[in-house]
C-alpha positions in Angstrom: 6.5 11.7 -6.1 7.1 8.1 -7.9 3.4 7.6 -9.8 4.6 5.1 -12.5 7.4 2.3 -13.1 8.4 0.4 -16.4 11.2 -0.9 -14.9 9.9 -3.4 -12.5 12.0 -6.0 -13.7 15.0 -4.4 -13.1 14.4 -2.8 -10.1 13.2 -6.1 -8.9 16.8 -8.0 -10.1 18.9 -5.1 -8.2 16.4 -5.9 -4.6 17.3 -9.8 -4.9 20.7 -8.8 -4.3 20.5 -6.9 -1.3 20.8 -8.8 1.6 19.9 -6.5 4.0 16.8 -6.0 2.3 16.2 -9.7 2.8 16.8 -9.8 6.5 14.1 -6.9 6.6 11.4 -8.3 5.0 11.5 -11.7 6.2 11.5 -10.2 10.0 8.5 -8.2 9.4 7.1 -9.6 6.9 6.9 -13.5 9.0 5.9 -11.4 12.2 2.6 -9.9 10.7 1.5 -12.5 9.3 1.7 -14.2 12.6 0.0 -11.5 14.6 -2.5 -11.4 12.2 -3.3 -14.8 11.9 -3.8 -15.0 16.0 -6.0 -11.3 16.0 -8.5 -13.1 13.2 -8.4 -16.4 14.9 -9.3 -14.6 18.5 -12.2 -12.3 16.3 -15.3 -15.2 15.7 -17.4 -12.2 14.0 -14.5 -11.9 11.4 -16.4 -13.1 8.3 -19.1 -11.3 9.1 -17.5 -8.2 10.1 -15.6 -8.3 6.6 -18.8 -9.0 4.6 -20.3 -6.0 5.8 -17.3 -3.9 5.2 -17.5 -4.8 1.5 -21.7 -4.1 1.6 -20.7 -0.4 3.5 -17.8 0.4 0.8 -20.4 -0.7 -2.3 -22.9 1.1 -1.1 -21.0 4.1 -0.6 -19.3 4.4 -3.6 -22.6 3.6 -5.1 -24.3 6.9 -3.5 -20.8 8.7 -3.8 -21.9 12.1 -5.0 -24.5 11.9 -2.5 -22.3 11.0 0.8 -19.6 13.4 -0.6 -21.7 16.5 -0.8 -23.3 15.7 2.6 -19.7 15.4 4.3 -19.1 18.8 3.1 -22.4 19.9 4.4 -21.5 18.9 8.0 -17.8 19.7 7.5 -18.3 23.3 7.1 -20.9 23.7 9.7 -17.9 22.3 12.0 -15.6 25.4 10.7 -13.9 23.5 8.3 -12.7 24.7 4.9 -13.2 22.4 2.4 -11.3 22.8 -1.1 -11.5 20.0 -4.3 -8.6 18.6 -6.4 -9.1 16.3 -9.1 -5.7 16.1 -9.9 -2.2 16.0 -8.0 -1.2 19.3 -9.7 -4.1 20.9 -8.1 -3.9 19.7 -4.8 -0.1 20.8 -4.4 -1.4 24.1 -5.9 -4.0 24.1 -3.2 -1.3 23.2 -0.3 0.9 25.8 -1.6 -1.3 28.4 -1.4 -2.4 28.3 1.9 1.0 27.7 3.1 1.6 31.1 1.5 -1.1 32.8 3.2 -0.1 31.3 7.1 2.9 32.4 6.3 4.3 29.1 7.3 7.7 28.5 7.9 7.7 25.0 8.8 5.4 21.9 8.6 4.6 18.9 11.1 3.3 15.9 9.0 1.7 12.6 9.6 2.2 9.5 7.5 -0.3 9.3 4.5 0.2 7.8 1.5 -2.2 10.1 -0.4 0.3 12.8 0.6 2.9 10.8 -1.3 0.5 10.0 -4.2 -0.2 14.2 -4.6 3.5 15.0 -3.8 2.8 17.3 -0.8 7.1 17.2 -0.5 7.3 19.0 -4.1 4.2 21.3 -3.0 6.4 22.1 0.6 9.2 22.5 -1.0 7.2 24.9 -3.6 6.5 27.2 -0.8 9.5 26.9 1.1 8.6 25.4 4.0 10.7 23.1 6.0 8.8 19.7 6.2 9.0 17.4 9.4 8.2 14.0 9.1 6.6 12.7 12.4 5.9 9.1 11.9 9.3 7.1 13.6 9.1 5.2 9.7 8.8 8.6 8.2 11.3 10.4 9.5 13.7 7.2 9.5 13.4 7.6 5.5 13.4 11.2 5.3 17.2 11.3 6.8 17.9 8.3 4.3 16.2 10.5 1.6 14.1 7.3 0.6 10.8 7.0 -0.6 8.1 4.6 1.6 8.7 0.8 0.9 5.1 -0.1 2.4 1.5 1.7 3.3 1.5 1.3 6.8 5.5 0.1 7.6 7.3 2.7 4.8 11.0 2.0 6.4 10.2 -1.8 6.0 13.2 -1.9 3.8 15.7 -1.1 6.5 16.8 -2.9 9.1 17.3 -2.1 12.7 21.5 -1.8 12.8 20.9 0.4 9.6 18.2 2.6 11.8 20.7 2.7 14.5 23.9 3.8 12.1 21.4 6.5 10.3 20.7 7.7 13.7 24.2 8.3 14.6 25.5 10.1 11.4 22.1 12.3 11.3 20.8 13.3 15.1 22.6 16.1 16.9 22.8 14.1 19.8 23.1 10.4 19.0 21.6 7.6 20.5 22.7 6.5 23.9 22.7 2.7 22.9 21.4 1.2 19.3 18.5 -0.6 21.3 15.5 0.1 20.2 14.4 2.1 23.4 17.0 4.6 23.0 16.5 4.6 19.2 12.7 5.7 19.4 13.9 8.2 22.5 16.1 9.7 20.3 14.2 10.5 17.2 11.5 11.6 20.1 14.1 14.0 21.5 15.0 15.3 17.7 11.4 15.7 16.8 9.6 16.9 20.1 11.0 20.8 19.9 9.6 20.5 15.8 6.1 19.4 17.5 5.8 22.7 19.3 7.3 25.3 16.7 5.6 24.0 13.4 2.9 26.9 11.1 1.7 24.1 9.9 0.4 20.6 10.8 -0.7 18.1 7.7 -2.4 14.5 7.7 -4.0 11.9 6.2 -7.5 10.8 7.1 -8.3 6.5 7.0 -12.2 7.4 7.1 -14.1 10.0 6.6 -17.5 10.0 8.3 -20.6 11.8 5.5 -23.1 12.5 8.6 -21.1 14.2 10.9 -18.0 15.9 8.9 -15.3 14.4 10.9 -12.2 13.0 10.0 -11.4 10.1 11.3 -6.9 9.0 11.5 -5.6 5.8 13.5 -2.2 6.1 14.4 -0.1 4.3 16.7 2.6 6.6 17.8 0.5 10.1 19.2 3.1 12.0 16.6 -0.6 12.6 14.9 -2.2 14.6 17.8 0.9 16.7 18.1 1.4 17.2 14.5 -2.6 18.5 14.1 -3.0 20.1 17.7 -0.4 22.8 18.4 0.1 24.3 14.8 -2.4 27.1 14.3 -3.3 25.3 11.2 -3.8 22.1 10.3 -4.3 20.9 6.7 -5.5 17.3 5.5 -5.7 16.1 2.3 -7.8 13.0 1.8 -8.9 10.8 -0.8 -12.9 11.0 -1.9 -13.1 7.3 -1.5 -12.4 7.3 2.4 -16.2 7.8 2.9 -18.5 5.8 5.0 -21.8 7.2 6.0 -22.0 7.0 9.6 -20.3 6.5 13.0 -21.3 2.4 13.3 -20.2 1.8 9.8 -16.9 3.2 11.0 -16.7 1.4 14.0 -16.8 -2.0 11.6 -13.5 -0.8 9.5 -12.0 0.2 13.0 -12.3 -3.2 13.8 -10.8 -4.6 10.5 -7.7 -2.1 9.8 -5.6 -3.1 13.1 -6.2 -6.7 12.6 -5.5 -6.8 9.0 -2.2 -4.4 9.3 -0.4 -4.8 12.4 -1.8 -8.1 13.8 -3.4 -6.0 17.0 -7.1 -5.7 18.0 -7.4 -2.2 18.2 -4.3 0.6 17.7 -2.8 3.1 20.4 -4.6 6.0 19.0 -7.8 6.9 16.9 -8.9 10.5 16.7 -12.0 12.5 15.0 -11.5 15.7 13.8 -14.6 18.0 14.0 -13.2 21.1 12.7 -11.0 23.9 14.0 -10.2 25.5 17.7 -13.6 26.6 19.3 -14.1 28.8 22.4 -13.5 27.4 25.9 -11.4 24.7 23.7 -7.9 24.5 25.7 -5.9 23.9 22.4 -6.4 23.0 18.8 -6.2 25.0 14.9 -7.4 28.2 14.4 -8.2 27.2 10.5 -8.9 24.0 9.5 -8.6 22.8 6.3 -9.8 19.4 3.9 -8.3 18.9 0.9 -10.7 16.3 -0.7 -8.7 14.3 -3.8 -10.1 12.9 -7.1 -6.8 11.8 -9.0 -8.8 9.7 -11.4 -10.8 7.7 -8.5 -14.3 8.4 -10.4 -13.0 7.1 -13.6 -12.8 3.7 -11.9 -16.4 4.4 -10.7 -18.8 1.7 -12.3 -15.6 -0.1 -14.1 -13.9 -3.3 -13.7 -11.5 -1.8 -11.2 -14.2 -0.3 -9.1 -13.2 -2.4 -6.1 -10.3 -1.2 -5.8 -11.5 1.6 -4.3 -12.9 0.0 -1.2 -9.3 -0.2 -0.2 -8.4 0.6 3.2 -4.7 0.9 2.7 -3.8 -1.9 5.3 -1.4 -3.3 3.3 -2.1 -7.0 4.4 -1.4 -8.0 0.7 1.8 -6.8 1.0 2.4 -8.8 4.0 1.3 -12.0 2.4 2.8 -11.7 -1.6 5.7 -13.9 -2.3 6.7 -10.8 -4.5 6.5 -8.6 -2.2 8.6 -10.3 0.0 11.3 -10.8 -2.5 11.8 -7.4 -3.4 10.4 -4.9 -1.2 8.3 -1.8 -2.3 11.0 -0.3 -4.4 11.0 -2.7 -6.9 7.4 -1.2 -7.9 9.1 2.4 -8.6 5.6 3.7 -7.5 4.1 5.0 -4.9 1.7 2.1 -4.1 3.7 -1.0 -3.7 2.3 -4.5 -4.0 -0.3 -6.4 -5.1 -2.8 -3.2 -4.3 -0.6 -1.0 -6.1 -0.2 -3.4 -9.3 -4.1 -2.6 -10.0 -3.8 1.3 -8.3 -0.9 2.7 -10.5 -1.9 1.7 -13.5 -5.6 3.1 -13.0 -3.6 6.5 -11.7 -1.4 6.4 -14.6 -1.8 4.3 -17.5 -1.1 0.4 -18.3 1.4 1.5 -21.0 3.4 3.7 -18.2 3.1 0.6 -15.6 3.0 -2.4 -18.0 5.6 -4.3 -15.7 3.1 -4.1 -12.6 0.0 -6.7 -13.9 2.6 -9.2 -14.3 4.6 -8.9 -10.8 2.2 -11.2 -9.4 1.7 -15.1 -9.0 -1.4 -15.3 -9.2 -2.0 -17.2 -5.8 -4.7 -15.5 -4.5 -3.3 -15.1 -1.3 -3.7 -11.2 -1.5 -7.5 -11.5 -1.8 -8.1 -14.3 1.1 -6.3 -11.7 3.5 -8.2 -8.2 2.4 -10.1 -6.6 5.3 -12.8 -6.3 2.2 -12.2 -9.2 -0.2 -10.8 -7.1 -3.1 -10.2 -9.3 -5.7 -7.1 -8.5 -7.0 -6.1 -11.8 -9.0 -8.9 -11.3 -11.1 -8.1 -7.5 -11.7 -4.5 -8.6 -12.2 -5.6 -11.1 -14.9 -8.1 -8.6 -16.3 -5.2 -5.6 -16.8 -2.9 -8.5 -18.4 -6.0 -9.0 -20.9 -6.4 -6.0 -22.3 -2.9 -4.9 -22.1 -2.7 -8.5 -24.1 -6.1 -6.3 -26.3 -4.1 -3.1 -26.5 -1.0 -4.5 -28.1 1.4 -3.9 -25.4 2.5 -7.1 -24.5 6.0 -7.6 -25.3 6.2 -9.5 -29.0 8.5 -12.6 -27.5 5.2 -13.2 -25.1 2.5 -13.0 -27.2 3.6 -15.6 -29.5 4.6 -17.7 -26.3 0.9 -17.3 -25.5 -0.6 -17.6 -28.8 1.2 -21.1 -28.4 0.6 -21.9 -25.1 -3.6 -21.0 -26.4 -3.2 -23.4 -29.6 -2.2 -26.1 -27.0 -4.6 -25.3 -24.7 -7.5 -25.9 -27.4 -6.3 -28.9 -28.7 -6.6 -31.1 -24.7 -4.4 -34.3 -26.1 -1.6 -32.2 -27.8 -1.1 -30.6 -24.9 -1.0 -33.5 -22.4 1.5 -34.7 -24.9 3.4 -31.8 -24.8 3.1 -31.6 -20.9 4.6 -34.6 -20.7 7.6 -33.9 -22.9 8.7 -30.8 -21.2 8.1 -32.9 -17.5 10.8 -36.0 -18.7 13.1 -33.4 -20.4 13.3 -31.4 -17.1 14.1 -34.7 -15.2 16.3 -35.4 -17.4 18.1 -32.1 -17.2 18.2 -32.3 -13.7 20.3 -36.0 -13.9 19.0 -37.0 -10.4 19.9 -34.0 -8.6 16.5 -33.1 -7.5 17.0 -29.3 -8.6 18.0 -27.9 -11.1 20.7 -25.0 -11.2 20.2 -23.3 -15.0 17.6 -24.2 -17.7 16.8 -22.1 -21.0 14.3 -20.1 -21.5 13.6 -20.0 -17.2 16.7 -17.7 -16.4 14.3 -15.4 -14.5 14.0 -18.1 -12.0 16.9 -20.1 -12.0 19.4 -17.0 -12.1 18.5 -16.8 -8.3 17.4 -19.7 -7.1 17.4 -23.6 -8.2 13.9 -25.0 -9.6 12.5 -28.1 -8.1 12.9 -30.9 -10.6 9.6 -32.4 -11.1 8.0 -35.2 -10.2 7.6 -38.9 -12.5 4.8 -37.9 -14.7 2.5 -35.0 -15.2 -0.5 -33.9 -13.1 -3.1 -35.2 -15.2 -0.9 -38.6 -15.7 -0.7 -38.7 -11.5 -4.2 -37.8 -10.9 -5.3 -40.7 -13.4 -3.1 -43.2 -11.8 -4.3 -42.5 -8.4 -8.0 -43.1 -9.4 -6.6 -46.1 -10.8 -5.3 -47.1 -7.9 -8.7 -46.4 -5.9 -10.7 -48.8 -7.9 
């Protein structure tokens, strides 16, 4: 369980020398954006279908006490059991437990990244259980013994030929062939005997649904219906922000969460949970539990970062950061990577514990024009920068580069003078190269790639020669 990192820039300088992890992230990362550009184009009722999600999410987490208590309501009536956590420590505590009292041996589990937030590994491992991973990603990173580089693609970082050697060296009966075919058949083969034996089965939940109890998980492999149906119990811990109120504001994020994360209309397999085994039911839990988890959520009730919260963990701004792209998830050091995880771990932790993350961002804005539901995470970014800027935890060598980059910025014709300086002395540096290989004070960019040498003139000295030229 990886909640905090303060050594982003670090971690981040070690990725941009892996070239495997290059090769990676520029397969997947170029193919989703693809996929999802063509699902959007295909979807006319797009911009309306998003606006609503954001109105659903706002309202909800307006009226979250309300919706909250009556999922309960109509959870329990289902048979469910439903406990509370409000922090990590107790929701491992909670795990534990009933682990202890089934007895459990072993334990199916489905990809969730709440489970990594919580540490549900630790909280296994705690009770001695054996833990299964299930999702193909999952257990792929689970034989490396690597955290999840990604919310919905957590082996992102490795590549297929270093799927197919893991494969080899870790399955009691390798692969036939290292295509991908006979790659998935053989972590089907491995896992499929798990499926059947498991105590316990544990998921996630992407929505929960306040007027009927169910929980609602879209998946795209089946591993979730036989991780939650054979095991006589099944366990799922949940966040208390994956509320909607009813079954037609679901349907809207349904549409939303395939498009924005894997580029598809609709995925291979959604299921609603409605408590445990009943009679005449041919299979299913006899005890159903729902772990329901605070981890500081409500502090970010009726704050700056309450929009955060409407996430819907699709990680489309992963797919579409620069950063991101550059170095992977495990650069972050936490367990929410990317541009949603720059604003999540801090509000989980603290901005002096992740002071790195505000600042692993460019600021393009590309991360809000792709959310499902128009999070604005720029503006959040900027807005942690302030007040760690407030809070004295900017680094000194910065806040006296902005303190001068601010006297400038007041003062409109010093500045233009002094943009104009650093523009001819950059051309100059470069001696008509057109790039330039090493220049002080911009190491962190030039150490790994060359900078563009700019063009005659600033901006503001183009833009006025243009109209110039118009008149």
């Amino acid at each position: 369980m990886i909640q905090t990192s303060d050594r982003f820039r670090a971690n981040a300088a070690r990725a941009l020398q892996d070239d495997n992890l290059k090769i990676a992230l520029t397969r997947t990362t170029g193919l989703l954006q693809r996929r999802r550009a063509q699902v959007i184009d295909d979807y006319p009722q797009y911009a309306d279908a998003r606006a609503r999600a954001k109105t659903i999410k706002d309202h909800t987490l307006r009226y979250l006490d309300h919706y909250l208590e009556m999922f309960e309501r109509n959870a329990v009536a289902n048979g469910a059991v439903v406990h509370w956590a409000q922090t990590p420590q107790e929701a491992r505590e909670i795990i534990t437990r009933l682990c202890r009292e089934a007895g459990a041996q072993s334990a199916t589990r489905v990809k969730s990244m709440l489970g990594e937030e919580i540490g549900i590994a630790e909280a296994l491992e705690a009770a001695e259980v054996d833990r299964i991973e299930t999702d193909l990603a999952e257990h792929i990173i689970q034989l490396a013994a690597d955290p999840p580089s990604h919310v919905v693609m957590p082996a992102m970082h490795k590549t297929r030929e270093q799927v197919a050697d893991l494969f080899d060296a870790r399955h009691d009966v390798r692969p036939a062939s290292h295509d991908v075919a006979d790659l998935v058949g053989s972590a089907r083969r491995e896992l499929r005997e798990k499926f059947m034996t498991a105590d316990i089965g544990i998921s996630g939940a992407n929505f929960l649904i306040a007027e009927t109890g169910a929980v609602v998980t879209v998946t795209n492999e089946g591993n979730g219906e036989l991780t939650t149906t054979p095991p006589n119990t099944h366990i799922v811990t949940v966040g208390i922000e994956k509320l909607v109120p009813g079954m037609d504001h679901c349907a809207v994020f349904l549409r939303l969460l395939s498009r924005a994360a894997i580029g598809a209309e609709i995925t291979q397999y959604t299921s609603f949970y409605n408590g445990p085994r009943r009679d005449g039911d041919a299979d299913g839990p006899e005890t159903y539990h729902i772990v329901l988890v605070d981890n500081r959520r409500t502090e970010m009730l009726g704050g700056f970062l309450q929009p955060m919260l409407r996430c819907i963990r699709c990680g489309a701004c992963m797919n579409h950061c620069p950063v991101y792209a550059a170095v992977g998830g495990h650069a972050y050091g936490a367990v929410y990577p990317g541009p949603m995880g720059s604003v999540l771990t801090p509000a989980l932790s603290s901005l002096k514990e992740a002071k790195d993350l505000p600042h692993a961002c460019t600021l393009n804005g590309r991360c809000k024009e792709v959310c499902p539901v128009d999070i604005p995470l720029p503006d959040m970014l900027r807005s942690l920068r302030a007040r760690q800027y407030q809070g004295g935890l900017t680094p000194p060598v910065t806040a006296i580069a902005l303190k001068g980059w601010a006297m400038l910025a007041r003062r409109p014709q010093l500045y233009r003078m002094a943009a104009a300086a650093v523009v001819l002395a950059m051309r100059l540096w470069a001696r008509g190269r057109g790039r330039i290989r090493w220049l002080p004070g911009a190491g962190g960019w030039t150490r790994h790639r060359d900078l563009p040498a700019p063009e005659r003139g600033t901006f503001m000295q183009q833009y006025a020669a243009r109209q110039r030229g118009r008149k």
